[in-house]
N, C-alpha and C positions, 0 to 999 in steps of 0.2 A: 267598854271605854266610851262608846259613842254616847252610850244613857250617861253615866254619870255628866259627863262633858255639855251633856242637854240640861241635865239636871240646875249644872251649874251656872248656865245663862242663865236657866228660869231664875235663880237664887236673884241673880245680879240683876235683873232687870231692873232700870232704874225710873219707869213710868209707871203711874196705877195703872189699876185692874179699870176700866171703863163701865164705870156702874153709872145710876142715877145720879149718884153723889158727886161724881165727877163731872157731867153734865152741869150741875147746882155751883160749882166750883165755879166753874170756867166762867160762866154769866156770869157769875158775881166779881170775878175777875174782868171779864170786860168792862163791867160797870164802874169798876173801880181808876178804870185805867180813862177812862173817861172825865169822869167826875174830879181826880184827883190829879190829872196835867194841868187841869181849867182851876181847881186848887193851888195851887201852888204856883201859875203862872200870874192868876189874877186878882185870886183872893191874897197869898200871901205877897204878891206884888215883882214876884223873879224877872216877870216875862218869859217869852218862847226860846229865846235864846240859852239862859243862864237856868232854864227849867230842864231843857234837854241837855243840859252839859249835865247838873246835879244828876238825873234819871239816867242820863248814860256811861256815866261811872260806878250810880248804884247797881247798874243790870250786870255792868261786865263785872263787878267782886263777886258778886252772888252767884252767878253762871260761871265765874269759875270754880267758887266752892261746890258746883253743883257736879261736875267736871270730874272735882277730885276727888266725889263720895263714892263711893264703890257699889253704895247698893239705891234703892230708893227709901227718900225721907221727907215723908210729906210736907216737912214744917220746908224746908229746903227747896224741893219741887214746887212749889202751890208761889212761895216767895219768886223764884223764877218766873213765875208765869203772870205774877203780878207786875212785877218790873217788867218785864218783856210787852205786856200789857200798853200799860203807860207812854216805853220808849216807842214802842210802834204808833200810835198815836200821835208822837210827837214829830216822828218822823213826815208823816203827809201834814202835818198841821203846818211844818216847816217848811215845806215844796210848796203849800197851799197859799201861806200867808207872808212867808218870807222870799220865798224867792219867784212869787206867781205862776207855779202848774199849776195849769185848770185841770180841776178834778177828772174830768175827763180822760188826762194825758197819766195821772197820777195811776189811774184805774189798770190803764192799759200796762203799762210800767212793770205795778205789782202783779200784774196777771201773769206775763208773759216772767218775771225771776220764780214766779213760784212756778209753772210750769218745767222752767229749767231746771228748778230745785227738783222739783219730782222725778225727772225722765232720770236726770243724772242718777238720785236717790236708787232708783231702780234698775238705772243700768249697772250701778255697781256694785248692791246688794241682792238685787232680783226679789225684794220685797220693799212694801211701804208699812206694814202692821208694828203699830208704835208697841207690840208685846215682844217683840225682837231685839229693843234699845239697849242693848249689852256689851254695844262694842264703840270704841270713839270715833269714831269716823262718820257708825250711822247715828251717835247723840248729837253730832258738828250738823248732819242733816238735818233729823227733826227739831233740832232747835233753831236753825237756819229758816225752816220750812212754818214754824209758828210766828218768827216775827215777822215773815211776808204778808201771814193771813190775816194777822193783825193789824198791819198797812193798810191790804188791801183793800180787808172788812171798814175800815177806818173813811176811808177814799169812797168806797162805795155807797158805805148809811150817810156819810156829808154829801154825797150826791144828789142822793134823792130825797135828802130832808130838808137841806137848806140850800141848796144851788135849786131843786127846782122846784121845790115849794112845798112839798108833800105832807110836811108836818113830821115830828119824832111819834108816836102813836099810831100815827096810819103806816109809816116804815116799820116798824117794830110790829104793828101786826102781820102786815106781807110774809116779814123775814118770817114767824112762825109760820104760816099757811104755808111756805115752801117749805121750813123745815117738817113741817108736820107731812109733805107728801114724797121727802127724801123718808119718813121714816116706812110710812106705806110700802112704799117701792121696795126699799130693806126687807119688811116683812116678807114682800113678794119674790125674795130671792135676789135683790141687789146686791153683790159684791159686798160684805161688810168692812172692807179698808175702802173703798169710793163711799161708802155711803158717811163713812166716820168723817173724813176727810171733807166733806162737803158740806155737813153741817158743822164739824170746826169754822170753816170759815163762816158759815152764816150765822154763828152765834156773837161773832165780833160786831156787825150791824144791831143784832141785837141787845145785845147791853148796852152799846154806846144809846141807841134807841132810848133804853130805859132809864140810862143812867142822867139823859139829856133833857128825857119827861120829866125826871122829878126833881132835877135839878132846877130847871130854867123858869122863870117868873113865868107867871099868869097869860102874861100879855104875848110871851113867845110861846104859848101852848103845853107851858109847863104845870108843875105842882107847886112851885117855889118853895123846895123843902132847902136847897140852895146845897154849894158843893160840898161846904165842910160837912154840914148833915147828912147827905148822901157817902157820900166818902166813910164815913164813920159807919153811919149803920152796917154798909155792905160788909166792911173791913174786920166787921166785926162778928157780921156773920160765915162769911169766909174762917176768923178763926176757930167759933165754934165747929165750925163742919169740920176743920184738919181734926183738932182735940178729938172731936167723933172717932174719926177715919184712925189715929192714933192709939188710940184706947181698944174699938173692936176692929182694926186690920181688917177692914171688908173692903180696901181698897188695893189689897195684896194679891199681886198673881200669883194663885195657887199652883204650890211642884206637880200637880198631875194633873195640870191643863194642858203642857207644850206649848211648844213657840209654833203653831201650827201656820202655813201660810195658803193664804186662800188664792193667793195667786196660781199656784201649785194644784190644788187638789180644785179648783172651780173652771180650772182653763183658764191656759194667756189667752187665748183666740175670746173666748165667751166673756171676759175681763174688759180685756182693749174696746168688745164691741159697743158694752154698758158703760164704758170711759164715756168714748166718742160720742154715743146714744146722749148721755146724759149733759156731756159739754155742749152739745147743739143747741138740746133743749135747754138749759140753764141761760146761754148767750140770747138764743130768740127771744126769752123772758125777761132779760134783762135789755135789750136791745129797745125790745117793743116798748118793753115799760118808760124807756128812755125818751125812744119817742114821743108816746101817748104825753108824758106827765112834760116836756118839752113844749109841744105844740099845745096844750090844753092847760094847763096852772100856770105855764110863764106867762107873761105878760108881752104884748104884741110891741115889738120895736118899730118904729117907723126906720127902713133903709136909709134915710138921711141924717138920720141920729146917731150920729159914731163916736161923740164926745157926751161928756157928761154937764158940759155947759148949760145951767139953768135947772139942774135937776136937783142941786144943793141947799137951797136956799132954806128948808127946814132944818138941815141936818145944821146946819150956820148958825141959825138962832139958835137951834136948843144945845149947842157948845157953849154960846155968848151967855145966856142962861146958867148955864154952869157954870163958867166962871165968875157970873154978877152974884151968886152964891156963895162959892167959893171967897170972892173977897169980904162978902159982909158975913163971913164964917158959918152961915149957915147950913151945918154938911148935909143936914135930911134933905133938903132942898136939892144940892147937891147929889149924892146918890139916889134920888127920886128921878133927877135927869139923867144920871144916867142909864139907869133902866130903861128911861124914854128912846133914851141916842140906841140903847142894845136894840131894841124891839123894833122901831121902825128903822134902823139901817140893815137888820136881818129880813123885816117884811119887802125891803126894797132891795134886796139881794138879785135876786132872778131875772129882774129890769136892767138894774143899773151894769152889772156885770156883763150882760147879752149886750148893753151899748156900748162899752170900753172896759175890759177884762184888766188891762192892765192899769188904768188910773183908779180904777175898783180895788184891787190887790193894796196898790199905795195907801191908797185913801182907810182900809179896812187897816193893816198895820198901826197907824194911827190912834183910830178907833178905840182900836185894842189897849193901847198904850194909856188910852185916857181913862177907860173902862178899870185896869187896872192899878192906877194912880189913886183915881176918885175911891174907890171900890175895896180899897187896903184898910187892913184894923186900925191904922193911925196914919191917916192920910198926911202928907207931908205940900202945905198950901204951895212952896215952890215950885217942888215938882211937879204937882198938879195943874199949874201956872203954865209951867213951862211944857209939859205935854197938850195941852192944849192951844199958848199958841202954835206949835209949832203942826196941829192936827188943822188949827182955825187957818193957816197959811196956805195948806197943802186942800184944802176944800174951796179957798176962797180962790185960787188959781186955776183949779179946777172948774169952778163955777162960769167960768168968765168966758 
């Protein structure tokens, strides 16, 4: 009774098998979730607001169709984790720009609910191994426990790529170099549910990394393949991989694997000690890195500098410049400055915010608003009118 009963979790399991392909997924899923909020907030013109209302009513239909499938279905599954994607993104982008957490506080936030998620996870199942997901309680978890990581990852790659200067390529290399020495470690006998687990999370820095390199113009250290084209390509390659995974089931957990738990057969004692081991070291690295790239890429504030009075006076003109475009119709003109406004109010990020975090938040909202205005398939001259005075008010008050 016990075998057949085992049998039949393996049947249901409703996650793939953790191959290569799965791995190739999931980035491409990060990058998507990336490239395609910054779509649809900017290019198609939603904003952050009415972007996360769309993405999180599409994540909750799809997560529950996903709920009430019985077994795993790649087309279903891979769709989940693309919306989950997205909506986690959206979520820090929203603490970030809407309602002024400093990524900082954002980091600490999502660390400490996905820490909760886990302990809980494991006090109640006495496993984390997403080959177990057979029962609803621990799907409510592992689905719980990916959109934190997606937050997190979220909060974290915007940390170090545009709060403190670092560039999307040089983060996205880092994030490999540490994935690459979580796989090491693995090799050497790491825990393989801590080691899956920790590079889940650090793949979400990574896409967003990739998906921000090749999205983002020249001048911000991109490829300027730009979002709709990024978005597509990934999207697309994402579908052929399912079709793949479809076709030859190589992402099926096979019935004479078991639902084996390494918790169990490796030691809780030998487990907890590689947790601990590894959260240390991960926090120092992350800590240091904070440091180092803090004290050494920002830009030195003078103590007496707490406002942003007098540090505007470019970002002034080349609004007044867009709009002297905008009225004599000129849109290349036009979305050439805005480029301009992206590029140096993202190079002066790590200044202006270190002097006043909160008139910086206000001021970037704006920004955004204009960015996307200008920036829309059929820009609309009123709107674009009206987003900008009302960004030219809130910089010129500022300025003073």
């Amino acid at each position: 009774m016990a075998v057949l009963q085992k049998e039949h979790n393996e049947l249901l399991s409703k996650v793939p098998q953790v191959t290569i392909f799965f791995w190739l997924i999931k980035v491409l899923c990060t990058t998507v979730g990336e490239t395609f909020s910054d779509f649809l907030s900017i290019n198609v013109g939603l904003g952050l607001p009415v972007t996360t209302l769309v993405m999180g009513v599409a994540f909750v239909i799809v997560l529950y169709i996903q709920f009430k499938s019985s077994k795993y279905n790649p087309f279903i599954y891979w769709l989940t984790v693309v919306l989950i994607s997205v909506f986690g993104t959206l979520i820090t982008d929203n603490m970030t720009d809407g309602w002024g957490v400093p990524l900082e506080q954002s980091t600490i936030i999502f660390t400490l609910l996905l820490a909760v998620t886990f302990l809980s996870w494991y006090a109640s199942e006495k496993t984390l191994s997403i080959h177990s997901i057979y029962t609803f309680k621990r799907e409510i978890f592992y689905w719980l426990t990916i959109l934190f990581t997606f937050a997190l990852g979220t909060a974290v790659g915007d940390l170090y790529s545009e709060q403190l200067g670092l560039g999307y390529l040089k983060t996205g290399i880092i994030v490999i170099v540490i994935i690459a020495c979580i796989f090491v470690a693995w090799k050497l006998k790491l825990n393989e549910i801590l080691a899956f687990w920790i590079a889940y999370i650090l793949t979400r820095p990574l896409g967003a990394s990739l998906g921000d390199y090749l999205s983002q113009s020249k001048k911000n250290g991109g490829l300027e393949l730009g979002a709709t084209i990024t978005s597509v390509i990934f999207l697309i390659a994402i579908l052929a991989v399912i079709l793949l995974l479809s076709v030859t089931k190589l992402d099926l957990i096979p019935r004479t694997d078991g639902v084996k738990s390494n918790d169990q057969h490796a030691g809780v004692k030998r487990v907890w000690m590689q947790s601990i081991t590894t959260i240390v070291v991960l926090l120092a690295v992350g800590i240091g890195g904070y440091s180092w790239s803090n004290h050494n890429l920002v830009p030195k504030v003078n103590s007496s500098q707490t406002t942003l009075s007098g540090q505007l006076n470019d970002f002034i003109q080349t609004e007044n410049n867009i709009q002297n475009s905008i009225s004599s119709k000129d849109w290349k003109s036009a979305k050439s400055g805005a480029d301009d406004l992206e590029h140096n109010w993202d190079k002066s990020e790590p200044m202006l915010r270190k002097m006043d975090r909160k008139t910086w938040t206000q001021i970037d909202g704006t920004i955004d608003s204009v960015l996307a205005a200008v920036r829309s398939k059929n820009p609309d001259p009123v709107k674009c009118n009206s987003v900008l005075t009302d960004s030219l008010n809130v910089l010129n008050s500022s300025n003073q």
